[in-house]
C-alpha positions as CSV (number, residue, x, y, z in Angstrom):
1,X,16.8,7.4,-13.9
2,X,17.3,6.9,-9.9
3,X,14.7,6.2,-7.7
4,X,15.2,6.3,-4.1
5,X,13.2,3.6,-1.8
6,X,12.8,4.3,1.5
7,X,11.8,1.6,3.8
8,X,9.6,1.7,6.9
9,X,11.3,-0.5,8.8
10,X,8.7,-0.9,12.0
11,X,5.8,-0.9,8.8
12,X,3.4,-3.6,9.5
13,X,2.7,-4.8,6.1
14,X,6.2,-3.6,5.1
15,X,4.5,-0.7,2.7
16,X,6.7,2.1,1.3
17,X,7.2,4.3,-1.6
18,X,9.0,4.5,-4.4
19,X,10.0,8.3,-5.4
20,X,12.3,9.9,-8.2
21,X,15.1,12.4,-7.9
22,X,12.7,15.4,-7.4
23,X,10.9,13.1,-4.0
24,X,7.7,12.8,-6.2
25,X,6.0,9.6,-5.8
26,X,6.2,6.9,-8.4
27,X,5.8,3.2,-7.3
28,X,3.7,2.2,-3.7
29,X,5.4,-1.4,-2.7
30,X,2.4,-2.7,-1.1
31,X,3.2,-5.7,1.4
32,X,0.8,-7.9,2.1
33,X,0.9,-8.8,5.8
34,X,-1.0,-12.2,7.1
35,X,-0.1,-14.1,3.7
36,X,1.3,-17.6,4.0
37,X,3.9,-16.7,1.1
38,X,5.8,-13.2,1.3
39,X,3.9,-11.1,-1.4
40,X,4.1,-7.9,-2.7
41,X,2.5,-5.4,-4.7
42,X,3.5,-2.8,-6.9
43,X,1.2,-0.1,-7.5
44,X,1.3,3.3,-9.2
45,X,0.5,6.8,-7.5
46,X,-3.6,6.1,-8.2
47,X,-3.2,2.6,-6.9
48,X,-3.0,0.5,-9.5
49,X,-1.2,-2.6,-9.4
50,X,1.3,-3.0,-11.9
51,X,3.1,-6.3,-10.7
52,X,2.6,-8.7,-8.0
53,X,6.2,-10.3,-6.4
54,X,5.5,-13.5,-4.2
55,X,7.6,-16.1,-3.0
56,X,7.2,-19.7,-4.6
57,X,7.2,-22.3,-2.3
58,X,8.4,-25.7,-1.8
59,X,11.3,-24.7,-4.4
60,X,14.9,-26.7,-3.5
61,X,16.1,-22.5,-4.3
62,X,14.8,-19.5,-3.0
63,X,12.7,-17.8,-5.4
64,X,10.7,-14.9,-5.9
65,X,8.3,-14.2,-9.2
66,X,8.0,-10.6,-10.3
67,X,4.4,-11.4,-12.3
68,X,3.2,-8.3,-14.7
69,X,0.1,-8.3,-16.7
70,X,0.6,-7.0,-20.0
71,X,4.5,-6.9,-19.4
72,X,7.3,-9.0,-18.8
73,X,7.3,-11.3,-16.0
74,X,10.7,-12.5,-13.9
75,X,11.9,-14.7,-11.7
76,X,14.6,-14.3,-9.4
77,X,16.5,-17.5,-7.8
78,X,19.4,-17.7,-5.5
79,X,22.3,-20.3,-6.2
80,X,22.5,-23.3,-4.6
81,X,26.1,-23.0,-3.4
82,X,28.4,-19.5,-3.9
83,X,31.5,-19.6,-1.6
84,X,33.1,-17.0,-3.5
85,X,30.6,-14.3,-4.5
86,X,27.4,-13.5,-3.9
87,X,25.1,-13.8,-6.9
88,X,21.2,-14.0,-8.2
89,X,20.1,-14.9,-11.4
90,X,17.0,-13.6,-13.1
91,X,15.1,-15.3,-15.5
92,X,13.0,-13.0,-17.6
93,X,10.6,-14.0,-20.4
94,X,11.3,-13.0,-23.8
95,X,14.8,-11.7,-23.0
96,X,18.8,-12.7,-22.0
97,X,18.9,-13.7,-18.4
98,X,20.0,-11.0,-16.1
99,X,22.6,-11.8,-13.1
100,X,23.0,-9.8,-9.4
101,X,26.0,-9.3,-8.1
102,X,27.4,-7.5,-5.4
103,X,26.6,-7.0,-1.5
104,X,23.1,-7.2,-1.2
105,X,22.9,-6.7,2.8
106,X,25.1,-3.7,2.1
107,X,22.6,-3.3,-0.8
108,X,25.3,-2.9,-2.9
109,X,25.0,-4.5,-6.4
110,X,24.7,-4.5,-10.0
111,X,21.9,-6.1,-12.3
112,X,23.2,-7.1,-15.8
113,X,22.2,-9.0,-18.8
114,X,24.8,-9.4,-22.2
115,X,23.6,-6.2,-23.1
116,X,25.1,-4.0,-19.8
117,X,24.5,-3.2,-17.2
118,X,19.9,-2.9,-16.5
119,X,20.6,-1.3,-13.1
120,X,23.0,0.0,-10.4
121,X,21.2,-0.5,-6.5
122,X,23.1,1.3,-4.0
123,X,23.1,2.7,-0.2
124,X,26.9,4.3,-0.5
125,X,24.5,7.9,-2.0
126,X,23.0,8.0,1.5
127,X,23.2,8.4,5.0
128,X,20.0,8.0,6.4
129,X,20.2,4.0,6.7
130,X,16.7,2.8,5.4
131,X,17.1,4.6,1.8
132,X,19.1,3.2,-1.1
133,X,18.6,4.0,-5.0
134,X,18.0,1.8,-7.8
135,X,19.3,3.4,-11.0
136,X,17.9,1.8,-13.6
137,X,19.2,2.5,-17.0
138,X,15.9,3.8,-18.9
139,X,18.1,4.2,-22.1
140,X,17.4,0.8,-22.7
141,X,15.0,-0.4,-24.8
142,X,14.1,-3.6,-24.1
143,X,12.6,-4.8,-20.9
144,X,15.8,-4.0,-18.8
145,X,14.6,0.0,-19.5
146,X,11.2,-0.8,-17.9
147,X,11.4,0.6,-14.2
148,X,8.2,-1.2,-13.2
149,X,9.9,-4.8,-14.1
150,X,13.7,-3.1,-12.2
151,X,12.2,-1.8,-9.4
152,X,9.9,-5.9,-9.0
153,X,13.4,-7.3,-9.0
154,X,15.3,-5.2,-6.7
155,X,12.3,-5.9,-4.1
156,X,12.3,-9.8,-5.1
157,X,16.6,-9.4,-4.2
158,X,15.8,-7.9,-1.1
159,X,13.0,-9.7,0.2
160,X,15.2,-12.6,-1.2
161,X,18.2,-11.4,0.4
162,X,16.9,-10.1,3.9
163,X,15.4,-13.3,5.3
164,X,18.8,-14.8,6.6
165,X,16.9,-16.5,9.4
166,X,14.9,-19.1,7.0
């Protein structure tokens, strides 16, 4: 299933939402401005919170947790050193590892695990410049078909990703 996140990129709190193929509203990502880490929250259309993504600090790696109560949790690290490609690594509890690859300033990349591929994030389906889609393959089912967990990821790569000045 494809949902489409446009970004409000003058947003202060950096709040947007989350719709499907038909533009109805699924997820809220709720920033929270005026925190000391970068924190997120994702919230359904009645505005309950369904995961919290922060950054850890004092890590030697970027990292981001994507926490869910009552789900599965993840946490998403950059490498240390990558001269060749550009690559995350997700740890998520109870299941394989996934790894993203691709472009992610492009936001262009592919989230797998041993099983396949979890989702495809892309910008290429569209020209307005602050949308991109995050397929996620709901065929699944294991926690790489939840689009809750997906769609706490793809904002942990970007918030991850985004911040070339720290």
């Amino acid at each position: 299933m494809k949902f489409l996140i446009r970004e409000r990129v003058f947003d202060i709190g950096d709040d947007y939402w989350v719709t499907d193929e038909e533009e109805r509203k699924v997820f809220l990502v709720d920033g929270k401005a005026l925190r000391v880490r970068t924190t997120f929250e994702l919230k359904d259309t009645e505005g309950n919170v369904l995961a919290v993504i922060r950054k850890k600090l004092f890590k030697v790696r970027d990292q981001m947790r994507v926490e869910r109560e009552g789900g599965a949790s993840a946490t998403v690290r950059k490498r240390l050193v990558n001269p060749v490609r550009d690559k995350l690594t997700v740890e998520v509890e109870g299941a394989p590892d996934w790894e993203v690859v691709g472009d992610f300033l492009g936001k262009e990349y592919v989230i797998s695990d041993e099983h396949g591929t979890v989702a495809h994030v892309s910008r290429k389906w569209f020209r307005v410049r602050d949308t991109y889609a995050v397929d996620v393959n709901t065929h699944r089912h294991d926690v790489g078909g939840d689009p809750a967990l997906v769609i706490g990821v793809a904002v942990a790569v970007d918030a991850l990703t985004g911040d070339e000045d720290d």
